[in-house]
N, C-alpha and C positions, 0 to 999 in steps of 0.2 A: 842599509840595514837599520838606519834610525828609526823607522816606519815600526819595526817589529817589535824596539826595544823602549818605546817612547815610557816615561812615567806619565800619564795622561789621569788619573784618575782621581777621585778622592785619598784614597786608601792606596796609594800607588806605591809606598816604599814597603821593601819584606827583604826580611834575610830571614837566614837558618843560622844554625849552632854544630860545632865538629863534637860528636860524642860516641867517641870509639868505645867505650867503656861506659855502661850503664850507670855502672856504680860509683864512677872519676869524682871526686872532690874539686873538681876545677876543670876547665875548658874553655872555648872560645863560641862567642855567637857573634851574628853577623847584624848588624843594626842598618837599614836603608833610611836616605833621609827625607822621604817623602816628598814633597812641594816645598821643598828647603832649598835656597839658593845656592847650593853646593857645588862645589869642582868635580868630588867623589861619587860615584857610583853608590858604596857603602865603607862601612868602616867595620874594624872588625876591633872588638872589648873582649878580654881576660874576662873571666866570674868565677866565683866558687859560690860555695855553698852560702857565703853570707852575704853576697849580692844583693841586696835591692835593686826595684825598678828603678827606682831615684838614684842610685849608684851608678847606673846602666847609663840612664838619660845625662849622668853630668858627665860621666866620659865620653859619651857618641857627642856632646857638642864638643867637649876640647878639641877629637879629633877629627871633627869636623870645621876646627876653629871658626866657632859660633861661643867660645867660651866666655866673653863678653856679658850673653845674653844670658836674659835670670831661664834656670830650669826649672823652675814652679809654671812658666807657660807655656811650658810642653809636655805632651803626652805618648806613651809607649804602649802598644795595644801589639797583639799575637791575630794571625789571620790565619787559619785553619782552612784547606784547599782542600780536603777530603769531601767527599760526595757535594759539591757548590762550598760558596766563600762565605766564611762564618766569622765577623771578627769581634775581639772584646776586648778593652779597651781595660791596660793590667793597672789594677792600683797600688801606692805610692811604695809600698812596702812589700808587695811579691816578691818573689827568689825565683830570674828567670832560669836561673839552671837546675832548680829543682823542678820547674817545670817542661825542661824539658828532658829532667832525667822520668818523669812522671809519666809525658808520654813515649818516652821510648819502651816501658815496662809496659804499657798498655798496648800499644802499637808501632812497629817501629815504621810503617806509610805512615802514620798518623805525624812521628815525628820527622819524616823526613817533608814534609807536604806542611809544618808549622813554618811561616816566618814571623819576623817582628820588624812592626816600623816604628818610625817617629816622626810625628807631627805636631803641629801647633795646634794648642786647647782651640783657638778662637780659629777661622779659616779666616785667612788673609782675604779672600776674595769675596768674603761677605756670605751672612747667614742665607744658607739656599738649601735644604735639606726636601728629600723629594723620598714618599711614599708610594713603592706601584700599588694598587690593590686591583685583584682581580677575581676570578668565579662569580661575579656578577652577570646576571641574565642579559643576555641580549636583544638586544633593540630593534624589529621590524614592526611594519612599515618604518623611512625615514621621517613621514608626517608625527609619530608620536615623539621625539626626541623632545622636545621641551617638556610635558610632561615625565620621561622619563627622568630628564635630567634634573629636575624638581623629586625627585623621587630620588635619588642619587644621595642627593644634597641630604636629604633629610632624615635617611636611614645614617648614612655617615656621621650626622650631628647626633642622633638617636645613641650610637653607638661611643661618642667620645661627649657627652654631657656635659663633663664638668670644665671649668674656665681655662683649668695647667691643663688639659689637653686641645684647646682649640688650635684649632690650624690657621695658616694665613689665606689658602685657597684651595677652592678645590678645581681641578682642571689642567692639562685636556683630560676628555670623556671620552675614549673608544668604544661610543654604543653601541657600536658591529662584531666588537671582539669581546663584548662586556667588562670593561677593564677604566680603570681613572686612575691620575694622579692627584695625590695629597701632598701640599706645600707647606712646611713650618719653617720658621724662622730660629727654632730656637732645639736645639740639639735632645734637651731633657725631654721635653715635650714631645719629638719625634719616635723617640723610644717608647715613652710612654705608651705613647698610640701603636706603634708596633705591635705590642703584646696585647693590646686590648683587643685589638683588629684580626687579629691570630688565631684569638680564640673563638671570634665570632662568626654567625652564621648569618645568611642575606635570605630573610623571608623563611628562616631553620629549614633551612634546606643543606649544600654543600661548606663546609669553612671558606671564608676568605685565603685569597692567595694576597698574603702581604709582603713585599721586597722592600727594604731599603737601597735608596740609588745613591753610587756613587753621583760625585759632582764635575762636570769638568769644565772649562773655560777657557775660552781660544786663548787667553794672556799664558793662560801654561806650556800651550805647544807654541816652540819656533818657528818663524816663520817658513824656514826650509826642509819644513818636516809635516810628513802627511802620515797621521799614523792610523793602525788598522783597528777595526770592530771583527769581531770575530763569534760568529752565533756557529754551536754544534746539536746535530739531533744526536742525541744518544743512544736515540731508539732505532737507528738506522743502522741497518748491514749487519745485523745481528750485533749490535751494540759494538758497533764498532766503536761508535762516537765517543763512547766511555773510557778508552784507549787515549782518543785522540785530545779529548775537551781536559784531562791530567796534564797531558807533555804541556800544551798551549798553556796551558796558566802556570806550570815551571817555567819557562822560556818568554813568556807575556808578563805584561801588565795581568793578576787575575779579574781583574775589573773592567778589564776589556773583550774578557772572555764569556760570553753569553749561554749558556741551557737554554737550549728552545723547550725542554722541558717543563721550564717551569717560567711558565709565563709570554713563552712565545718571543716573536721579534719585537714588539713593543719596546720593552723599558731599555733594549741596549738602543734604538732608534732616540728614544724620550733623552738618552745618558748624551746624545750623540749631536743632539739637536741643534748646537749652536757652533759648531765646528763645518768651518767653510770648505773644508776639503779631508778628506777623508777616502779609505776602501773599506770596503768589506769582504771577508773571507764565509761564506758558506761552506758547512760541512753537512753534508745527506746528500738525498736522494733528486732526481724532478721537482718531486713533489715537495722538498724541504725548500728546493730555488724558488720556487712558484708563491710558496708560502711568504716568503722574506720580501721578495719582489712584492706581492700584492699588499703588504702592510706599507712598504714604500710609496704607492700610488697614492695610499692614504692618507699618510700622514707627512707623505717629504713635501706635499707644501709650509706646509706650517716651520721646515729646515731649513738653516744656511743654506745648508748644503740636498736637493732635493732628488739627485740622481748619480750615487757613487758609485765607481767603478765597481763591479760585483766577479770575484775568481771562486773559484768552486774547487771544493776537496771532493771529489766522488765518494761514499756508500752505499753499498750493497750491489743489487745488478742493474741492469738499463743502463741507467744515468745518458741518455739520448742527448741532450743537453750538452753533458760535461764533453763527450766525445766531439761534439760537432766543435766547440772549442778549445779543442786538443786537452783536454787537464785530464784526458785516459778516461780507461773502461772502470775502474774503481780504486780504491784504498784498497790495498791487502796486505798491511796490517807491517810490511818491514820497510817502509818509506821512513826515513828520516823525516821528522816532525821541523827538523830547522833548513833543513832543503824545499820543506812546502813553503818555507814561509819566505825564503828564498824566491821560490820562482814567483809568489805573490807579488813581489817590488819588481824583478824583472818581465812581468805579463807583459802582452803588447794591449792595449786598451781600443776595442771595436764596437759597432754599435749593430744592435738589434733591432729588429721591430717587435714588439708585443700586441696581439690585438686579444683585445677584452671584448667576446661576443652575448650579447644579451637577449634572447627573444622573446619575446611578447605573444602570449596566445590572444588568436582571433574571440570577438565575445563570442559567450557562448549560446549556443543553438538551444532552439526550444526543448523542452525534456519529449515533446512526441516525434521529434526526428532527428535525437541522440541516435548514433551510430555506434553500434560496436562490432569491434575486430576479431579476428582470430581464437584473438588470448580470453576474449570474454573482460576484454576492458572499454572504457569508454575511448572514443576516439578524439581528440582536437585539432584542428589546422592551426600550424604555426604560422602565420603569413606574415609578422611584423619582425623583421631582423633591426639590433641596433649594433652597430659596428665602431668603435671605436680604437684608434690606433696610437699608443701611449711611445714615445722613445724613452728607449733606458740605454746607458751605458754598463757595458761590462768589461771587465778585464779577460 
């Protein structure tokens, strides 16, 4: 069950706060300790109304006993699970229980769906901060990718000019799904660019899709622990996924929980990249497997890890796939969300074949002895089949 419950992420510790009472002058929140080398799971702090963050952060180390260490270099930030993960990072003198008497007056999913972690200002594991950016035009022929990727390069620069937002790299470039990653070393700067990029348009056409990526790093996972990626379509089985992609980031890492909506399998793949063993859970359709699965051809060479076991949550109907390896006819909607994730660690792990077929029209015929058919369209012979045959593992 380690699999399900790993802290893997940047942004990996979250708790909640007990507030039976909107209006209570005091209550308890739950502080998680992020990538802090702790015994505890999380701790739990008293607050009232005159709480400060800095109140907060010196009690989550005592009972944490890290109390030792100066709490000037740690930080407390709130991670918001309502429609995707939104987190902000609370300054020195907030009042966490007025914020979360705040939002419970606003929403009480809103407050139920708030946690708060704590981490170190600086990452232990060294400055590594990673930008998806996406809505970029896509790349055919493969013959023009140099050019394009000079072109990449140069609108990116175009768009963050000045020196406090240069970046340390740009790449990898998914010119097929129009999408890149941007590298900075330096956390202000990353932000920076976040918003800038936000707002911006490529060639004023659609906005940039901009993510900030968690970080993760095999030193974080034990060695006898494989933990899970988890992509959900939301747009699948009549949004089923919307259902399912909530429980999973209460009960998950939410950083390990992916929206194919926004942005596709990329950037949980990019999040994933350097982890030598891993699953993946898919939640959709065929068509959602097929999707995941072909970004993997793509880019699982450039992984540790370049063929992970893949189990399937079924949505909607068909799902041809899910039934042939027994995970049923679909989702409907009263399955226990911790019994899937259950069966994910006990799957039996088999192998497929995939073939990727590609055909090649014959050149084409003179315009005085084009042929046309039926329909009143032009006709071509396909004569050149390319066939190639990929193995994937699946769970």
């Amino acid at each position: 069950m380690r699999v399900i419950t790993l802290r893997t992420a940047d942004s990996s510790a979250i708790g909640t706060g007990s507030l039976t009472d909107r209006d209570n002058d005091k209550g308890e929140v739950r502080v998680y300790p992020g990538k802090l080398q702790v015994s505890q799971a999380f701790c739990t702090v008293p607050v009232d109304t005159n709480t400060t963050v800095g109140d907060l952060i010196r009690e989550a180390l005592k009972r944490f006993g890290l109390e030792d260490y100066n709490c000037e270099d740690y930080r407390c930030s709130e991670v918001l699970l309502d429609r995707g993960v939104t987190e902000r990072v609370l300054s020195w003198n907030e009042r966490p229980w007025e914020i979360m008497k705040q939002l419970g007056k606003d929403s009480i999913r809103q407050m139920e769906l708030m946690r708060f972690y704590l981490q170190l200002k600086q990452d232990p594991h060294g400055p590594n901060l990673a930008l998806f950016v996406g809505n970029l035009p896509l790349i055919f022929p493969r013959e023009t990718m140099r050019t394009s990727l000079r072109n990449f390069s140069g609108k990116i620069e175009g768009f963050l000019p000045k020196k406090k937002n240069k970046f340390s790299n740009i790449g990898p470039i998914y010119y097929e799904y129009g999408s890149m990653v941007i590298t900075y070393e330096d956390a202000d700067k990353a932000v920076r660019a976040l918003y800038i990029l936000r707002e911006s348009k490529y060639e004023d056409k659609q906005p940039l899709l901009v993510m900030l990526l968690p970080n993760i790093e095999p030193s974080m996972i034990p060695s006898d622990v494989q933990p899970l990626l988890v992509f959900v379509n939301v747009k699948s089985g009549g949004c089923q996924g919307s259902e399912l992609i909530s429980s999973f980031r209460k009960l998950l890492n939410p950083y390990q929980v992916f929206d194919l909506d926004n942005g596709g399998p990329l950037p949980g793949l990019y999040v994933f990249r350097n982890i030598q063993d891993y699953r993946i859970l898919v939640c959709g359709g065929d068509g959602t497997i097929g999707w995941v699965l072909q970004c993997l051809d793509n880019v699982g060479q450039d992984s540790q890890c370049s063929s992970p076991a893949c189990a399937i949550v079924p949505l909607g109907t068909g799902n041809d796939l899910a039934r042939v390896l027994r995970w049923g006819p679909g989702y409907t909607g009263g399955e226990d969300p911790l019994n899937l994730l259950r069966d994910v660690i006990d799957a039996e792990e088999i192998r497929l074949d995939r073939w990727t077929v590609v055909f090649h029209p014959e050149d084409k015929p003179d315009d005085s002895v084009k042929q046309v058919n039926s329909t009143g369209k032009k006709r071509q012979k396909l004569s050149k089949m390319k066939v190639t045959n990929e193995q994937i593992r699946k769970a």
